[in-house]
Every structure is written in structure tokens, then in C-alpha cells.
PASEZA-391392 format. One record per residue (C-alpha): x, y, z. Coordinates in steps of 0.2 Angstrom, whole numbers, padded with zeros to 4 digits, always signed. Layout:
<nodes>
XYZ;...
</nodes>
This chain:
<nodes>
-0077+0269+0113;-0073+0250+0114;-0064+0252+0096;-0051+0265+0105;-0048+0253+0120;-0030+0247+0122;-0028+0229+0118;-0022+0221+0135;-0008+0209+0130;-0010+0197+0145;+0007+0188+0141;+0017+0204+0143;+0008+0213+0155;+0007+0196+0170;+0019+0207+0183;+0008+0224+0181;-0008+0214+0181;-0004+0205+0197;+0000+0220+0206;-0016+0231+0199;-0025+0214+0205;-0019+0219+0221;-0025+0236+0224;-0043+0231+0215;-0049+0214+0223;-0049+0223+0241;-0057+0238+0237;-0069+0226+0228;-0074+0215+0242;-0076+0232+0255;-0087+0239+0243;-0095+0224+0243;-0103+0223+0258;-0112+0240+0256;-0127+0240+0249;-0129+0250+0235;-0145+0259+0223;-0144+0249+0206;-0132+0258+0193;-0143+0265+0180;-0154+0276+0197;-0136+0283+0200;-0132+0286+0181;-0148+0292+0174;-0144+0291+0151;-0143+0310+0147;-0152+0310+0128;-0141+0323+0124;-0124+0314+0128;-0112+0315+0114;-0094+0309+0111;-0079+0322+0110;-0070+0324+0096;-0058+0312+0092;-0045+0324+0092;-0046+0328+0108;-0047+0309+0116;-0030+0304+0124;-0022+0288+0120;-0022+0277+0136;-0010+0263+0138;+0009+0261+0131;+0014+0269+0116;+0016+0254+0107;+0000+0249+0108;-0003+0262+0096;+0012+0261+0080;+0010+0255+0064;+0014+0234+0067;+0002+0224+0055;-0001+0207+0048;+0008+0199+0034;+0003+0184+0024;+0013+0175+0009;+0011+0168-0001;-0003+0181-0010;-0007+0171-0022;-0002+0153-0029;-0005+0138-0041;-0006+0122-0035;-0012+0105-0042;-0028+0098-0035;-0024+0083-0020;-0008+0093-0014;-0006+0101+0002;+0001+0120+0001;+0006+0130+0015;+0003+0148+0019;+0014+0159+0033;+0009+0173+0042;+0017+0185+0055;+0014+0201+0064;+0027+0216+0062;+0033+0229+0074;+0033+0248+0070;+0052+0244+0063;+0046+0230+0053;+0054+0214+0065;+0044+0199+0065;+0036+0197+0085;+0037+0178+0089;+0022+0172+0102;+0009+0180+0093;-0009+0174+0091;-0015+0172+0074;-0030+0166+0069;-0035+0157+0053;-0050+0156+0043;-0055+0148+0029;-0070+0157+0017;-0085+0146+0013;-0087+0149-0003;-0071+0143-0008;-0066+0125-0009;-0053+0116+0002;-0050+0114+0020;-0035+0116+0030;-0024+0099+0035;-0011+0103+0049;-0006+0118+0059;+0012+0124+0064;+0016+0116+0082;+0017+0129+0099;+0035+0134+0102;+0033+0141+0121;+0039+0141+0138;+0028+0133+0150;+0023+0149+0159;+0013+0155+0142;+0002+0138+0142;-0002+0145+0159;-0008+0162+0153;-0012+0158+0136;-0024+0149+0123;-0018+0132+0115;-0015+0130+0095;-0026+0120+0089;-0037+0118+0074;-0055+0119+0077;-0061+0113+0062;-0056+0111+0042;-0060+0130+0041;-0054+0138+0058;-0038+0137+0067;-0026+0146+0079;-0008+0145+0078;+0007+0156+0087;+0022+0162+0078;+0036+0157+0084;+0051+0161+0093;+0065+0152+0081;+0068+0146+0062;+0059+0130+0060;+0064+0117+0045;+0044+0111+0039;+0048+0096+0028;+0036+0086+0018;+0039+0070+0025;+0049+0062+0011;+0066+0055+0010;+0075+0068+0001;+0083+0086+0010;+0076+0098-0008;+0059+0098-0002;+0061+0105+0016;+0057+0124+0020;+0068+0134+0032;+0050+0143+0042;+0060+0160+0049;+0058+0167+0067;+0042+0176+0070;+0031+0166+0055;+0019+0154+0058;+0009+0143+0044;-0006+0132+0041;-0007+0120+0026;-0022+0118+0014;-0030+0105+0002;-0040+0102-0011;-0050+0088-0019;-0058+0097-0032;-0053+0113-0044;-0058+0132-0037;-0052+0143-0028;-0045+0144-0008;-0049+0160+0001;-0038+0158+0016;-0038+0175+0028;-0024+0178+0042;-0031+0189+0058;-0020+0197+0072;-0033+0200+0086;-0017+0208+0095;-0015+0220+0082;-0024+0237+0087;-0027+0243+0068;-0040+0237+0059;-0033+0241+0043;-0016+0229+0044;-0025+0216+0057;-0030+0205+0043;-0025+0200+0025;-0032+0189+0013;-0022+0177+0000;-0031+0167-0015;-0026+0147-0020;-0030+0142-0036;-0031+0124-0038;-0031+0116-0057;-0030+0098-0062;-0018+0098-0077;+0000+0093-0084;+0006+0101-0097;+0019+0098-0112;+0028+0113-0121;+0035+0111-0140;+0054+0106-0140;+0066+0116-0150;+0063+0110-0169;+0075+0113-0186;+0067+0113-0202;+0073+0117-0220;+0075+0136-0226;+0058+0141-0232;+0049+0126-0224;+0035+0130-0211;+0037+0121-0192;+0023+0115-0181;+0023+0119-0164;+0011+0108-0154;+0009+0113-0133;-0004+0098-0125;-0012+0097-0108;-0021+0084-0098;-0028+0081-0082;-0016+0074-0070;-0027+0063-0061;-0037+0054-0076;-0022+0059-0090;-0039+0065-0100;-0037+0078-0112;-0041+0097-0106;-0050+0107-0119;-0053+0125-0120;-0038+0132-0112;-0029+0146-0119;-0009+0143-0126;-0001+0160-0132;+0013+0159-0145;+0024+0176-0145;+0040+0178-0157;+0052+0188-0144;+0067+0187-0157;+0079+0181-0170;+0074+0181-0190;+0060+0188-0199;+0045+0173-0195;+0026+0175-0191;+0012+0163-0186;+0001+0156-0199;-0004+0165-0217;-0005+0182-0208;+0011+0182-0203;+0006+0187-0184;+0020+0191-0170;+0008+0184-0158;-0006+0172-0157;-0016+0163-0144;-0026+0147-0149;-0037+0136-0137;-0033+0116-0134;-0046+0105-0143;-0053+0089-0138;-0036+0080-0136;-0028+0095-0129;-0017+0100-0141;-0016+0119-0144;-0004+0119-0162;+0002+0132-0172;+0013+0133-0186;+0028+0146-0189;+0031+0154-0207;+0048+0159-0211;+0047+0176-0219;+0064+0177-0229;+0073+0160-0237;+0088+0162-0226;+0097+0153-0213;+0092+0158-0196;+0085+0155-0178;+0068+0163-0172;+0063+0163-0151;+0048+0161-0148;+0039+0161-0130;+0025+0152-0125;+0013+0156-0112;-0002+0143-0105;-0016+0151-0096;-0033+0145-0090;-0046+0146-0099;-0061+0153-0086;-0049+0167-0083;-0045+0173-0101;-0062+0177-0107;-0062+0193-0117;-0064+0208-0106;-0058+0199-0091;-0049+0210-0078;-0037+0196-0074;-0027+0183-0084;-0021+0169-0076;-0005+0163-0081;+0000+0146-0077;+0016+0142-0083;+0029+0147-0098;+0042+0143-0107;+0054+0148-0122;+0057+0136-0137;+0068+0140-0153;+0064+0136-0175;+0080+0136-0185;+0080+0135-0204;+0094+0131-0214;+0103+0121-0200;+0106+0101-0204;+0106+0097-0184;+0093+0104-0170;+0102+0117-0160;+0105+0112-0143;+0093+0121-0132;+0089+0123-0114;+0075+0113-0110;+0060+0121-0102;+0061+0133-0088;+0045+0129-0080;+0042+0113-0074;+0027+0102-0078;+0017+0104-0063;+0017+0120-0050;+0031+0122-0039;+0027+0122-0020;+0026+0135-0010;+0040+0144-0003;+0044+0153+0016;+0042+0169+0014;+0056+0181+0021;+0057+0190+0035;+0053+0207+0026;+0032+0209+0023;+0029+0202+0009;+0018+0209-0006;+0005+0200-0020;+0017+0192-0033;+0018+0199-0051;+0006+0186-0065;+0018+0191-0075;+0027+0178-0084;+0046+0174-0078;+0061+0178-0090;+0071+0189-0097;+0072+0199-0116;+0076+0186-0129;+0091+0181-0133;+0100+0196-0146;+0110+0184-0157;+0101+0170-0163;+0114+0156-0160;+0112+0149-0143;+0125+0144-0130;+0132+0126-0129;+0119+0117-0118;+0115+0099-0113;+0098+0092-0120;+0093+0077-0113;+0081+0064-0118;+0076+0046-0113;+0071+0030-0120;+0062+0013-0114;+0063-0001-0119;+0051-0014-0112;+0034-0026-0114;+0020-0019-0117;+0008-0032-0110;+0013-0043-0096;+0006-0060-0083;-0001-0056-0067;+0014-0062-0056;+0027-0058-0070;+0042-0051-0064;+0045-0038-0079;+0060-0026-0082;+0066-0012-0093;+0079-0005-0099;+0082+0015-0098;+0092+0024-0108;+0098+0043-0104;+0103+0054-0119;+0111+0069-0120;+0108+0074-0137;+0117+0093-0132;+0136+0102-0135;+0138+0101-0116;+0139+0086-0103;+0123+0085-0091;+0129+0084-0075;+0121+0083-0055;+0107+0072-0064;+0095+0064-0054;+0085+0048-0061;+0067+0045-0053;+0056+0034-0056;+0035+0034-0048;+0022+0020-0054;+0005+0014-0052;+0000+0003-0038;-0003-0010-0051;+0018-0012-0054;+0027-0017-0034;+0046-0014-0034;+0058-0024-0023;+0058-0008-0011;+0039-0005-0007;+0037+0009-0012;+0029+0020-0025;+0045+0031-0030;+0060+0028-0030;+0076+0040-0033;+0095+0037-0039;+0105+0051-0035;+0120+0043-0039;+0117+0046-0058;+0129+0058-0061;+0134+0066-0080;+0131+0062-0097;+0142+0068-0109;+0138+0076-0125;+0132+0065-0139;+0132+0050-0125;+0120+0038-0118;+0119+0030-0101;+0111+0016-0098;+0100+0010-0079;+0085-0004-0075;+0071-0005-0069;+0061-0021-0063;+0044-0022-0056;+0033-0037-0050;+0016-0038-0059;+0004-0034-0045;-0013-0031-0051;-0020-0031-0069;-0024-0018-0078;-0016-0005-0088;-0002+0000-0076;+0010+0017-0080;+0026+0022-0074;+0036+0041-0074;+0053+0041-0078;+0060+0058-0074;+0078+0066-0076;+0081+0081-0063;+0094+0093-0062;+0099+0096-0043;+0115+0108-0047;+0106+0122-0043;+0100+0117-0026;+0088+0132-0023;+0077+0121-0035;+0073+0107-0043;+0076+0107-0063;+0066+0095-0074;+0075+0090-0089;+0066+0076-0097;+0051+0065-0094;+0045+0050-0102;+0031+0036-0097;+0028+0020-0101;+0013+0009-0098;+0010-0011-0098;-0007-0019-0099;-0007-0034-0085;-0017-0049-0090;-0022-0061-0079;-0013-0076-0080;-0024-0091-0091;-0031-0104-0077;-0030-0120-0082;-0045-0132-0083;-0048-0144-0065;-0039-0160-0072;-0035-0173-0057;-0022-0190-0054;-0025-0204-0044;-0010-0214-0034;-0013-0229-0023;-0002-0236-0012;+0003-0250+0001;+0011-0265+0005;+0018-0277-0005;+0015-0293+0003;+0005-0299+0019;-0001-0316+0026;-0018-0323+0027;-0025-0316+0044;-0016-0298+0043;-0026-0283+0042;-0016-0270+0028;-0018-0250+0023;-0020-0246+0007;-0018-0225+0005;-0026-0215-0011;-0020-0198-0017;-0032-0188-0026;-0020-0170-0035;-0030-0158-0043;-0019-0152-0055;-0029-0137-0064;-0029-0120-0055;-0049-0119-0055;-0058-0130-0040;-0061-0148-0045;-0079-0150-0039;-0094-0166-0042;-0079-0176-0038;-0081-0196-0035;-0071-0208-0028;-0075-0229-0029;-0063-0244-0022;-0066-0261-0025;-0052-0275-0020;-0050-0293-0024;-0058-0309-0019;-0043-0314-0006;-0046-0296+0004;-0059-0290+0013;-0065-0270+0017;-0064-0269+0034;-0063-0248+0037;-0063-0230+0027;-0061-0214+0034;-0077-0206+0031;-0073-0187+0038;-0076-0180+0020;-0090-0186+0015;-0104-0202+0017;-0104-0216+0009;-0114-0220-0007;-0121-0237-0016;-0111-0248-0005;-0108-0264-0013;-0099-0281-0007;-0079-0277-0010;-0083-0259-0017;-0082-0242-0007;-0088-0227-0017;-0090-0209-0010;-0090-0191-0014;-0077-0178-0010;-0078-0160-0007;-0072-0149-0021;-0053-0149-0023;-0044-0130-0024;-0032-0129-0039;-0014-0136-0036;-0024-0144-0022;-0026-0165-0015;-0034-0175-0003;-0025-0190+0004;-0040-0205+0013;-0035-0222+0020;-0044-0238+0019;-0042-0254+0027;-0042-0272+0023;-0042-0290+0030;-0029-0305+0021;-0043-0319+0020;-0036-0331+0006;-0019-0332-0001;-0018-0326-0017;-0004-0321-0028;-0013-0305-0035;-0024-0298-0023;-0027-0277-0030;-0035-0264-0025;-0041-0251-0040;-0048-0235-0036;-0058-0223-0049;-0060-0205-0046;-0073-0196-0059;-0076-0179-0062;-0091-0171-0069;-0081-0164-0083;-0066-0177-0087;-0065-0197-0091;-0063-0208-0077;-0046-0209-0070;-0040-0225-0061;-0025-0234-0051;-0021-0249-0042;-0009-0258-0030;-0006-0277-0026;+0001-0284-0015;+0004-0305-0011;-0005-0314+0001;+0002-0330+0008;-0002-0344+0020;+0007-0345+0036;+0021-0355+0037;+0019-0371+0046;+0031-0367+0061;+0017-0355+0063;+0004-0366+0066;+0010-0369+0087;+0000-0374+0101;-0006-0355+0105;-0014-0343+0096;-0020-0327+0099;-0033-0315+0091;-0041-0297+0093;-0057-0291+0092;-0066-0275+0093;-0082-0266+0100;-0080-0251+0090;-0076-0247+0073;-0075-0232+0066;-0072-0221+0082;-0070-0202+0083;-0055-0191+0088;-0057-0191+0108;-0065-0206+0108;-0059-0223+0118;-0060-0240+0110;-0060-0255+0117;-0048-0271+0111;-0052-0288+0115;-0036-0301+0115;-0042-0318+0117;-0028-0332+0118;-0030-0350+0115;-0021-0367+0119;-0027-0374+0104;-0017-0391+0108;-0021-0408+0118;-0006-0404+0128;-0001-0392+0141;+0010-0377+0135;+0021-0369+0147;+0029-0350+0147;+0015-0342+0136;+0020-0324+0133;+0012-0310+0125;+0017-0293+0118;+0008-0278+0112;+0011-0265+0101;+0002-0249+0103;-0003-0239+0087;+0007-0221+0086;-0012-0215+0084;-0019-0222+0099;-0014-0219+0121;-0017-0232+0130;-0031-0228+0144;-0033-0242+0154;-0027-0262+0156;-0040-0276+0160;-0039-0294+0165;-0019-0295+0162;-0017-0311+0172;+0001-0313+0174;+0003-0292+0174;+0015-0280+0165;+0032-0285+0164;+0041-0272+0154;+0034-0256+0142;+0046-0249+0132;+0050-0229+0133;+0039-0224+0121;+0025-0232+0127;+0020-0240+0115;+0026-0257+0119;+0019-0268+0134;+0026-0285+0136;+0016-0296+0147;+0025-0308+0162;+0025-0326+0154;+0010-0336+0159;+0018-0352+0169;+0004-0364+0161;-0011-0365+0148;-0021-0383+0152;-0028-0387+0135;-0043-0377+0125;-0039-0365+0138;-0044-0348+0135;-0037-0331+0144;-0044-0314+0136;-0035-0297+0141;-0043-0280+0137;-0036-0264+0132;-0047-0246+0133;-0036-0236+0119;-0040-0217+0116;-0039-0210+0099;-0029-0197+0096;-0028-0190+0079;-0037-0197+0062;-0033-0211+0050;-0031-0229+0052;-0025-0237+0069;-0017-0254+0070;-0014-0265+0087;-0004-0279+0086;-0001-0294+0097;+0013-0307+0096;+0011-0323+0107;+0025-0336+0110;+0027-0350+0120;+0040-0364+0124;+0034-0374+0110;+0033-0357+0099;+0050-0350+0100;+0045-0339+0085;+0032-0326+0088;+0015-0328+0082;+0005-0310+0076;-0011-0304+0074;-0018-0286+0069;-0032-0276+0069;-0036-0260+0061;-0049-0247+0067;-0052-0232+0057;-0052-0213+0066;-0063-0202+0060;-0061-0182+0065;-0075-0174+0073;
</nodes>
């Protein structure tokens, strides 16, 4: 009996439920608290209980629990490419055949099929049904539940463009489906609300094939002279040839003409290895004349001889004239090169669509209408640079009696080619018309982004007819990137400093190592070696150690160089002799080029004799090189170097902008004055030196960043109205 129950529909029955819920639940509690024998000692099972006849059972519950409402689904049947996400719609109908909204439909998904469902339609419902009823939800790629729902919905596709959206009528719900791989998608739609088994469910079938396809354009040939009609297919995800499918020629029309020697009215031949299916019309009189014929493209596991079923794929109509000096302008193709997506269905149930190919009778006079025909062209490199910015130039010709007008110009390409947009496709809507016998030019640039062989899709669309989307031509194009040729590593040298010092300073002399290749300069080596009259007093040595040290020669190793890369080092050097020459020459060497060198010199010259006073002043250090964080500590020592007394002896130093001062020791007389920056400290005059008297100051300096540091100290005095200097220079190393 529990197939004859009534199906209790909890969302239309709340009001009746609640007040049965009344009457029961006190009766239930009453009863209760009796005890009471177990059930099957009151209802002993009589062996010879049997059912009444059906026909004398009554019905219990509403009459429309009982009418003919049943399940529809669309659509049927469909053909879609492999990767693409196709929806189904379903709904339940009412005895009068109106679309319920708020129904439950569930959706499953045979295993022996291939794909799995991607997205289900979103719950349309007041609040009070999430109260009584089950959530939408997919449960996994082979099971969901939806609700149809309760007003037109527009499902779009998430692109750009209006063309592609789907008006989802009032009482349908969907699920969408995918597919990696070709097979069949056996996708069933069941009603639990709907009482009879018979129109609670229905099945539909997606076929899923890996293919693009190109049908033979209209061709002209002289009278008497056969024509070759050539259809090609090919994966659309490798561009590799399909063999074995099934093209069928059929002459619908126009002159006397047959395929082959046999003079057949129709043919089918299968693609070969570069999936070309080619056959070759014979003119049966020598007379001047137009012949139709229609082509039909059908997969090749379903037209097996004695199949029950042939699957046709796609068709199209093409036209041979003879006799005619110039091609007759033709339609082109009424299908396009790859399946069409799936439409809403309407709102009446819908039933399994017809295989049967679209199109009328052919044409009875053999002269066609004025049409446009368009073609394009590209012109372009072939091979390109990694990096190269590349263009083309398009041109769009209408080769028809009749302008081409509400044109569309599209464009998609391979990751490999980056446009200045970002994206993958891009459209012009404001092409516009072509008129007949004209040309209309556009461009196209993209960036070279990654090598390879990289393609690109012209496509010219139709949109007049805005119920759907017309291809009218399509051409590709394809550049091989190379990778841009690196140059070998190949380094320059530059040295620089000062151009003159006196004997006594300390100077900086800074070499630039360029790595002018794109590869890494690597087993790179670096020597210095200066004159007589200077002296090495400090390298940075952050790179890398020292090696063969030598007296008045550094030499060291770097680390490899990147390509268009360099590496800028420091080193310092003490004035000891005057001289008028004094150079420093550095040599870098790599492992695979000539030794490369540079120099700078510089003058040396005595003091002057003015300088020569009764005070002098000189800096030492503890440290040398010091670290990044590190303090070092500066030793300033000046000297009465006279017999006399000096009077007003005053010192100024001059902090380097690599270096904080920490801490101030032994300043006899104290600070006077320090400029803003701090980095100038001017001492309060000493009032007397006796002679050979010595005062020594300290300074603690912190080092801040790398490279070379230089402290200066000028002393004056009454008798030294002009300053008298002295440097020292301490490399900083980073850590």
C-alpha cells in the first residue's frame, strides 16, 4: 500500500498539519501512560490476508494529488565540445500543463557516463520555506537538489557580452555539466513530489566530442571540369587530425552532376590520417550551370553499418558552378564550427529533438540570391623575440554582391601572445559593414610572452540576427617565439678618485666592476696595486677574502655578477711621498676573457710652508676595518711642536656622514659649538700649549652603514691663522 499513499506536501499543507498536530499529540500522550500488550499479540498476521482489488480502493487525500503533473527535462539530447559547461533544465507540470515554481527536483548523474556536474541554480524562496524545507545544494559531482523557481531568471556565462545569457522561465530549474574527456553524460531529473512513477523522472543524453570542423566553400570550375570538395576535421584541443569520421556528400539540386566515376547522387567517405574527407563532383552535361550540394558530418562510433542510430554533428550546403568566369556569391555555412550551447527550454514540455539535419529543400533555380561572402587575411611575422612587441595587420573582405553588415571582429590567442588588455579575447563591436567587392582594414598587437609556437583566432560574426550568433569567416595565424640570443659575460672596469692630495692625507679611490653580457659573470678576480708615494691603508672585504696579499697590491675574488649586472668596492690610501704621478691600476680577470684594466692618478704635494706652524695635530685608530654596528675609537693627539708657547689653540672635527658620534673623551677645554647636522664639533680654544706639550682627545664613533669613513681634524692657533688638517680613513665592513 505505501505506493498508493498520498504524497504529503509539507510546504502547502503547514496550516492543516499544525491543527491535525493538535488533535493527535494529546491523544498521544493520554495514551501514553497506559500500559499496553505489544502490537503484533493484539494483531496477530492472518496467512490468508490479501489485498482488495485495486478497483475498489479509494483515493485518500486532495484530488490533485492524483492528475497527470509529470517531469520535464530539455534539453533531450545535445552536442557539446569536451572542457564546456552545458546546462540542463527541468520542471514539474500541473494537470493543465503550467510550470509549478518551489518544487523539489533532484539530480543524478549515471556512473557509467563521464562528467560531473559544476554548479546548481540558486534557491529562490521566502524565508518561511527554509524553515519547512530542504536546502539546494549539490552533494557531490554526481548528485544534487535544486528548486524551481518562482520567476524568469537571466543565467549568464560570466563573459562581457549580452548574446550568451539565457532567459531561465518561471517554474524551471537547471544544473550545468562538464566534461574532460569524450563519452557520453547520462543526466536523470526526479520529482519525489510527483505521485506517478511513470512522468516522475526522465532521462537526457550529452554527447561530448573533441573536434572542429571546416566545410568546402563554394567553388566555380570550367564547363566539363570536375571540382574537389575537401571537408577537414581536427581535435580542438591538440589541432590533431581526426580520422575515421564519416562526411556525407548529397546533391539536393541544380544541373545534371554526380560524385566520382559512378556518377552517385550521394556518397559518404571517411576522413584519413590528416582529416580530410574529399570528394570530387563530375559534371554530367557540358553546360553552364550551378549544382547544390549538402554536406552532412557524423561521428564515426555511431555510423557503423547496421547502427540503429546516426549521429549527426553538424551540416552545411555548398554550391559548384561550371561555366561561370567568377565564384557565385554564396552564403557561408549555416552551422557554425563548433556546437551551439544549450538553450532554455520553454515553458510547454519539451520533447527529444529530431537528428535530423536542419534546412530546407534546395534552392529550385540554380542562380543564387545576392549575398555577402566574407573572407580575411593576415599579415604578420611568422617567427618573433621573447619580449618583442609584434603586430598585424587584418584585413576583412567581402568578396560578395551584397555589403556585410552588424559584423563583429574577435580575436582569442594562446597564453604565449599578452595584449595590452589582459586578456585572452578580445571583441570590436564597432566593426560595422563591408561593402561589396571591399576591404576593411584593423590591428592587432601582442607582447611576446613566452616561447613557443603561439596561435591566434581571428573570427568575423554576424550579430544581425540576435537570436544567434552567425560565423562568417575564420582565419588563424601562428608565430614561433624564440628566445632572445644571450650574450656571452664580457665585463668593464672604471676607477676613480681624487685628483690631487698632500703628503699626510688619506684618499678613496672607487672601482666599478659592469657585467655587460646577459649570462652571470662568474671565477671573477679583482687585483689593485698603487704607487710608491701611496700606501694601502683599507678594502672592503664584505664580498670576498683576500688572496696572495702583496706589498702595494690587493687582489680578491668576487662573487658571480648577474648579467647587465656590477659591483662598486672602495679602497683606501695614505699620501706618503709627493710625487707627480702616483696611480692606482686595477685588473679584473675572468675565467673566460683577457684581463681588463684601469687606473686613476692623482698629484701628491708637499705641504706648503705656512703649514709647517708651531701645532700639529694627528689621528690614530684602534680598529680598522670595523663591522656595521660596531663603535671605533679615534685617537687625536696635538703637539706644540715649537720652543715657544702657543696661545688660542683651537680644534675642529669633522664627522664622517657614515659614522654617529657615541661618546666624547678628554676634550679639555669642552664643546664650543656643533653644527646642525652634527657632524661638525668645534672645540673651545685652548688658552696655552707650554712647549712639546701634548693634549690627546678621544672620540667613540658608531658605524652606520658600509664603505669607507674619513675623520678629519683641523687645528689652528695664533701663530696658524690658516687651518692645519689631518685624516683618517677606516673601512666599514657589512655584517
Amino acid at each position: 500500500m505505501s505506493a498508493n499513499r498520498p504524497v504529503i506536501r509539507f510546504d502547502r499543507n503547514l496550516p492543516a498539519l499544525c491543527r491535525v498536530g493538535a488533535v493527535v499529540l494529546p491523544l498521544f500522550i493520554f495514551t501514553g501512560c497506559h500500559s499496553t500488550p505489544p502490537i503484533a499479540a493484539l494483531n496477530p498476521v492472518d496467512a490468508n490476508f490479501a489485498l482488495p482489488p485495486a478497483e475498489t480502493l479509494d483515493y485518500p487525500g486532495p484530488e490533485r494529488f492524483w492528475n497527470k503533473s509529470g517531469l520535464v527535462i530539455s534539453p533531450a539530447r545535445i552536442v557539446a565540445q569536451v572542457g564546456s559547461e552545458v546546462p540542463m533544465f527541468a520542471g514539474i507540470c500541473d494537470g493543465k500543463g503550467q510550470l509549478a515554481p518551489h518544487e523539489k527536483i533532484e539530480w543524478m548523474l549515471d556512473n557509467g557516463g563521464v562528467g560531473s556536474f559544476v554548479s546548481i541554480a540558486d534557491p529562490i524562496r521566502p524565508f518561511c520555506l527554509e524553515l519547512v524545507s530542504s536546502k539546494t545544494r549539490k552533494i557531490d559531482n554526481s548528485y544534487a537538489l535544486t528548486e524551481t523557481a518562482p520567476a524568469n531568471v537571466i543565467l549568464t556565462r560570466g563573459t562581457t557580452t549580452l548574446n550568451d545569457d539565457t532567459v531561465v522561465p518561471r517554474g524551471y530549474t537547471w544544473v550545468t555539466v562538464t566534461s574532460p574527456v569524450e563519452g557520453s553524460s547520462y543526466v536523470t531529473a526526479y520529482g519525489p513530489d510527483v505521485y506517478s512513477w511513470d512522468a516522475r523522472q526522465k532521462s537526457a543524453r550529452i554527447i561530448w566530442i573533441d573536434a572542429e570542423w571546416c566545410f568546402p566553400e563554394a567553388a566555380c570550375a570550367k564547363i566539363g571540369e570536375p571540382v574537389t570538395l575537401t571537408t577537414c576535421v581536427v581535435q580542438r584541443t591538440t589541432r590533431a587530425p581526426v580520422a575515421d569520421w564519416i562526411v556525407k556528400y548529397c546533391i539536393t539540386g541544380g544541373v545534371a552532376a554526380g560524385f566520382g566515376q559512378n556518377n552517385a547522387q550521394s556518397i559518404e567517405i571517411a576522413t584519413d590520417e590528416d582529416g580530410h574527407a574529399t570528394v570530387e563532383v563530375i559534371p554530367a552535361t557540358d553546360a553552364n550551370g550551378t549544382v547544390c550540394v549538402n554536406v552532412e558530418l557524423i561521428r564515426s562510433e555511431c555510423a557503423a553499418p547496421g547502427s540503429s542510430e546516426r549521429l549527426s554533428i553538424a551540416t552545411a550546403a555548398t554550391q559548384v558552378t561550371w561555366g561561370v568566369p567568377e565564384p557565385p556569391p554564396t552564403p557561408p555555412p549555416s552551422v557554425p564550427t563548433t556546437p551551439m550551447p544549450a538553450s532554455p527550454p520553454s515553458t510547454a514540455p519539451p520533447s527529444i529533438p529530431s537528428t535530423t539535419p536542419p534546412g530546407g529543400l534546395p534552392p529550385t533555380t540554380p542562380t543564387p540570391p545576392a549575398a555577402p561572402q566574407v573572407d580575411i587575411n593576415i599579415h604578420g611575422p611568422l617567427t618573433a623575440e621573447l619580449g618583442e612587441d609584434i603586430k598585424f595587420e587584418i584585413d576583412v573582405i567581402n568578396k560578395g554582391a551584397a555589403p556585410a553588415t552588424g559584423l563583429v571582429l574577435s580575436a582569442r590567442f594562446d597564453e604565449g601572445l599578452k595584449h595590452a588588455t589582459g586578456m585572452t579575447a578580445i571583441e570590436n563591436r564597432n566593426f560595422d559593414t563591408v561593402e561589396a567587392g571591399g576591404t576593411k582594414p584593423a590591428q592587432l598587437s601582442f607582447r611576446a610572452f613566452k616561447a613557443g609556437k603561439q596561435c591566434f583566432t581571428i573570427e568575423v560574426t554576424d550579430l544581425a540576427n540576435l537570436s544567434r550568433r552567425v560565423v562568417l569567416a575564420t582565419k588563424q595565424h601562428c608565430v614561433t617565439i624564440q628566445p632572445k640570443p644571450q650574450e656571452p659575460a664580457a665585463l668593464n672596469i672604471d676607477v676613480r678618485g681624487v685628483e690631487s692630495a698632500t703628503v699626510g692625507q688619506e684618499v678613496r679611490f672607487s672601482i666599478k666592476i659592469t657585467n655587460l653580457g646577459d649570462l652571470p659573470a662568474e671565477q671573477v678576480r679583482v687585483s689593485c696595486e698603487v704607487g710608491p708615494a701611496l700606501k694601502l691603508s683599507g678594502i672592503d672585504r664584505s664580498i670576498v677574502g683576500m688572496i696572495n696579499p702583496r706589498p702595494g697590491v690587493y687582489e680578491w675574488n668576487l662573487s658571480p655578477i648577474a648579467g647587465k649586472g656590477s659591483m662598486t668596492q672602495e679602497i683606501g690610501c695614505q699620501c706618503i711621498a709627493p710625487a707627480e704621478r702616483a696611480c692606482c691600476t686595477a685588473t679584473v680577470t675572468i675565467a673566460t676573457r683577457e684581463p681588463l684594466a684601469d687606473d686613476h692618478c692623482l698629484t701628491i704635494l708637499q705641504p706648503p710652508e705656512g703649514d709647517k706652524g708651531p701645532v700639529k695635530v694627528e689621528i690614530s685608530k684602534t680598529t680598522d676595518p670595523v663591522n656595521v654596528g660596531s663603535n671605533a675609537v679615534y685617537i687625536v693627539t696635538i703637539t706644540n711642536v715649537t720652543k715657544m708657547p702657543e696661545h688660542q689653540v683651537q680644534l675642529t672635527l669633522t664627522l664622517p656622514p657614515e659614522m654617529t658620534m657615541i661618546e666624547q673623551r678628554k676634550f679639555p677645554a669642552g664643546v664650543e659649538s656643533t653644527s646642525a647636522d652634527h657632524r661638525t664639533i668645534r672645540l673651545r680654544p685652548i688658552a696655552e700649549m707650554h712647549p712639546g706639550e701634548k693634549i690627546v682627545c678621544e672620540l667613540v664613533l658608531r658605524a652606520d652603514r658600509p664603505g669607507l669613513a674619513t675623520l678629519r681634524a683641523d687645528i689652528s692657533s695664533v701663530n696658524l691663522p690658516a687651518p692645519r688638517s689631518s685624516t683618517s680613513t677606516t673601512m666599514i665592513n657589512a655584517r
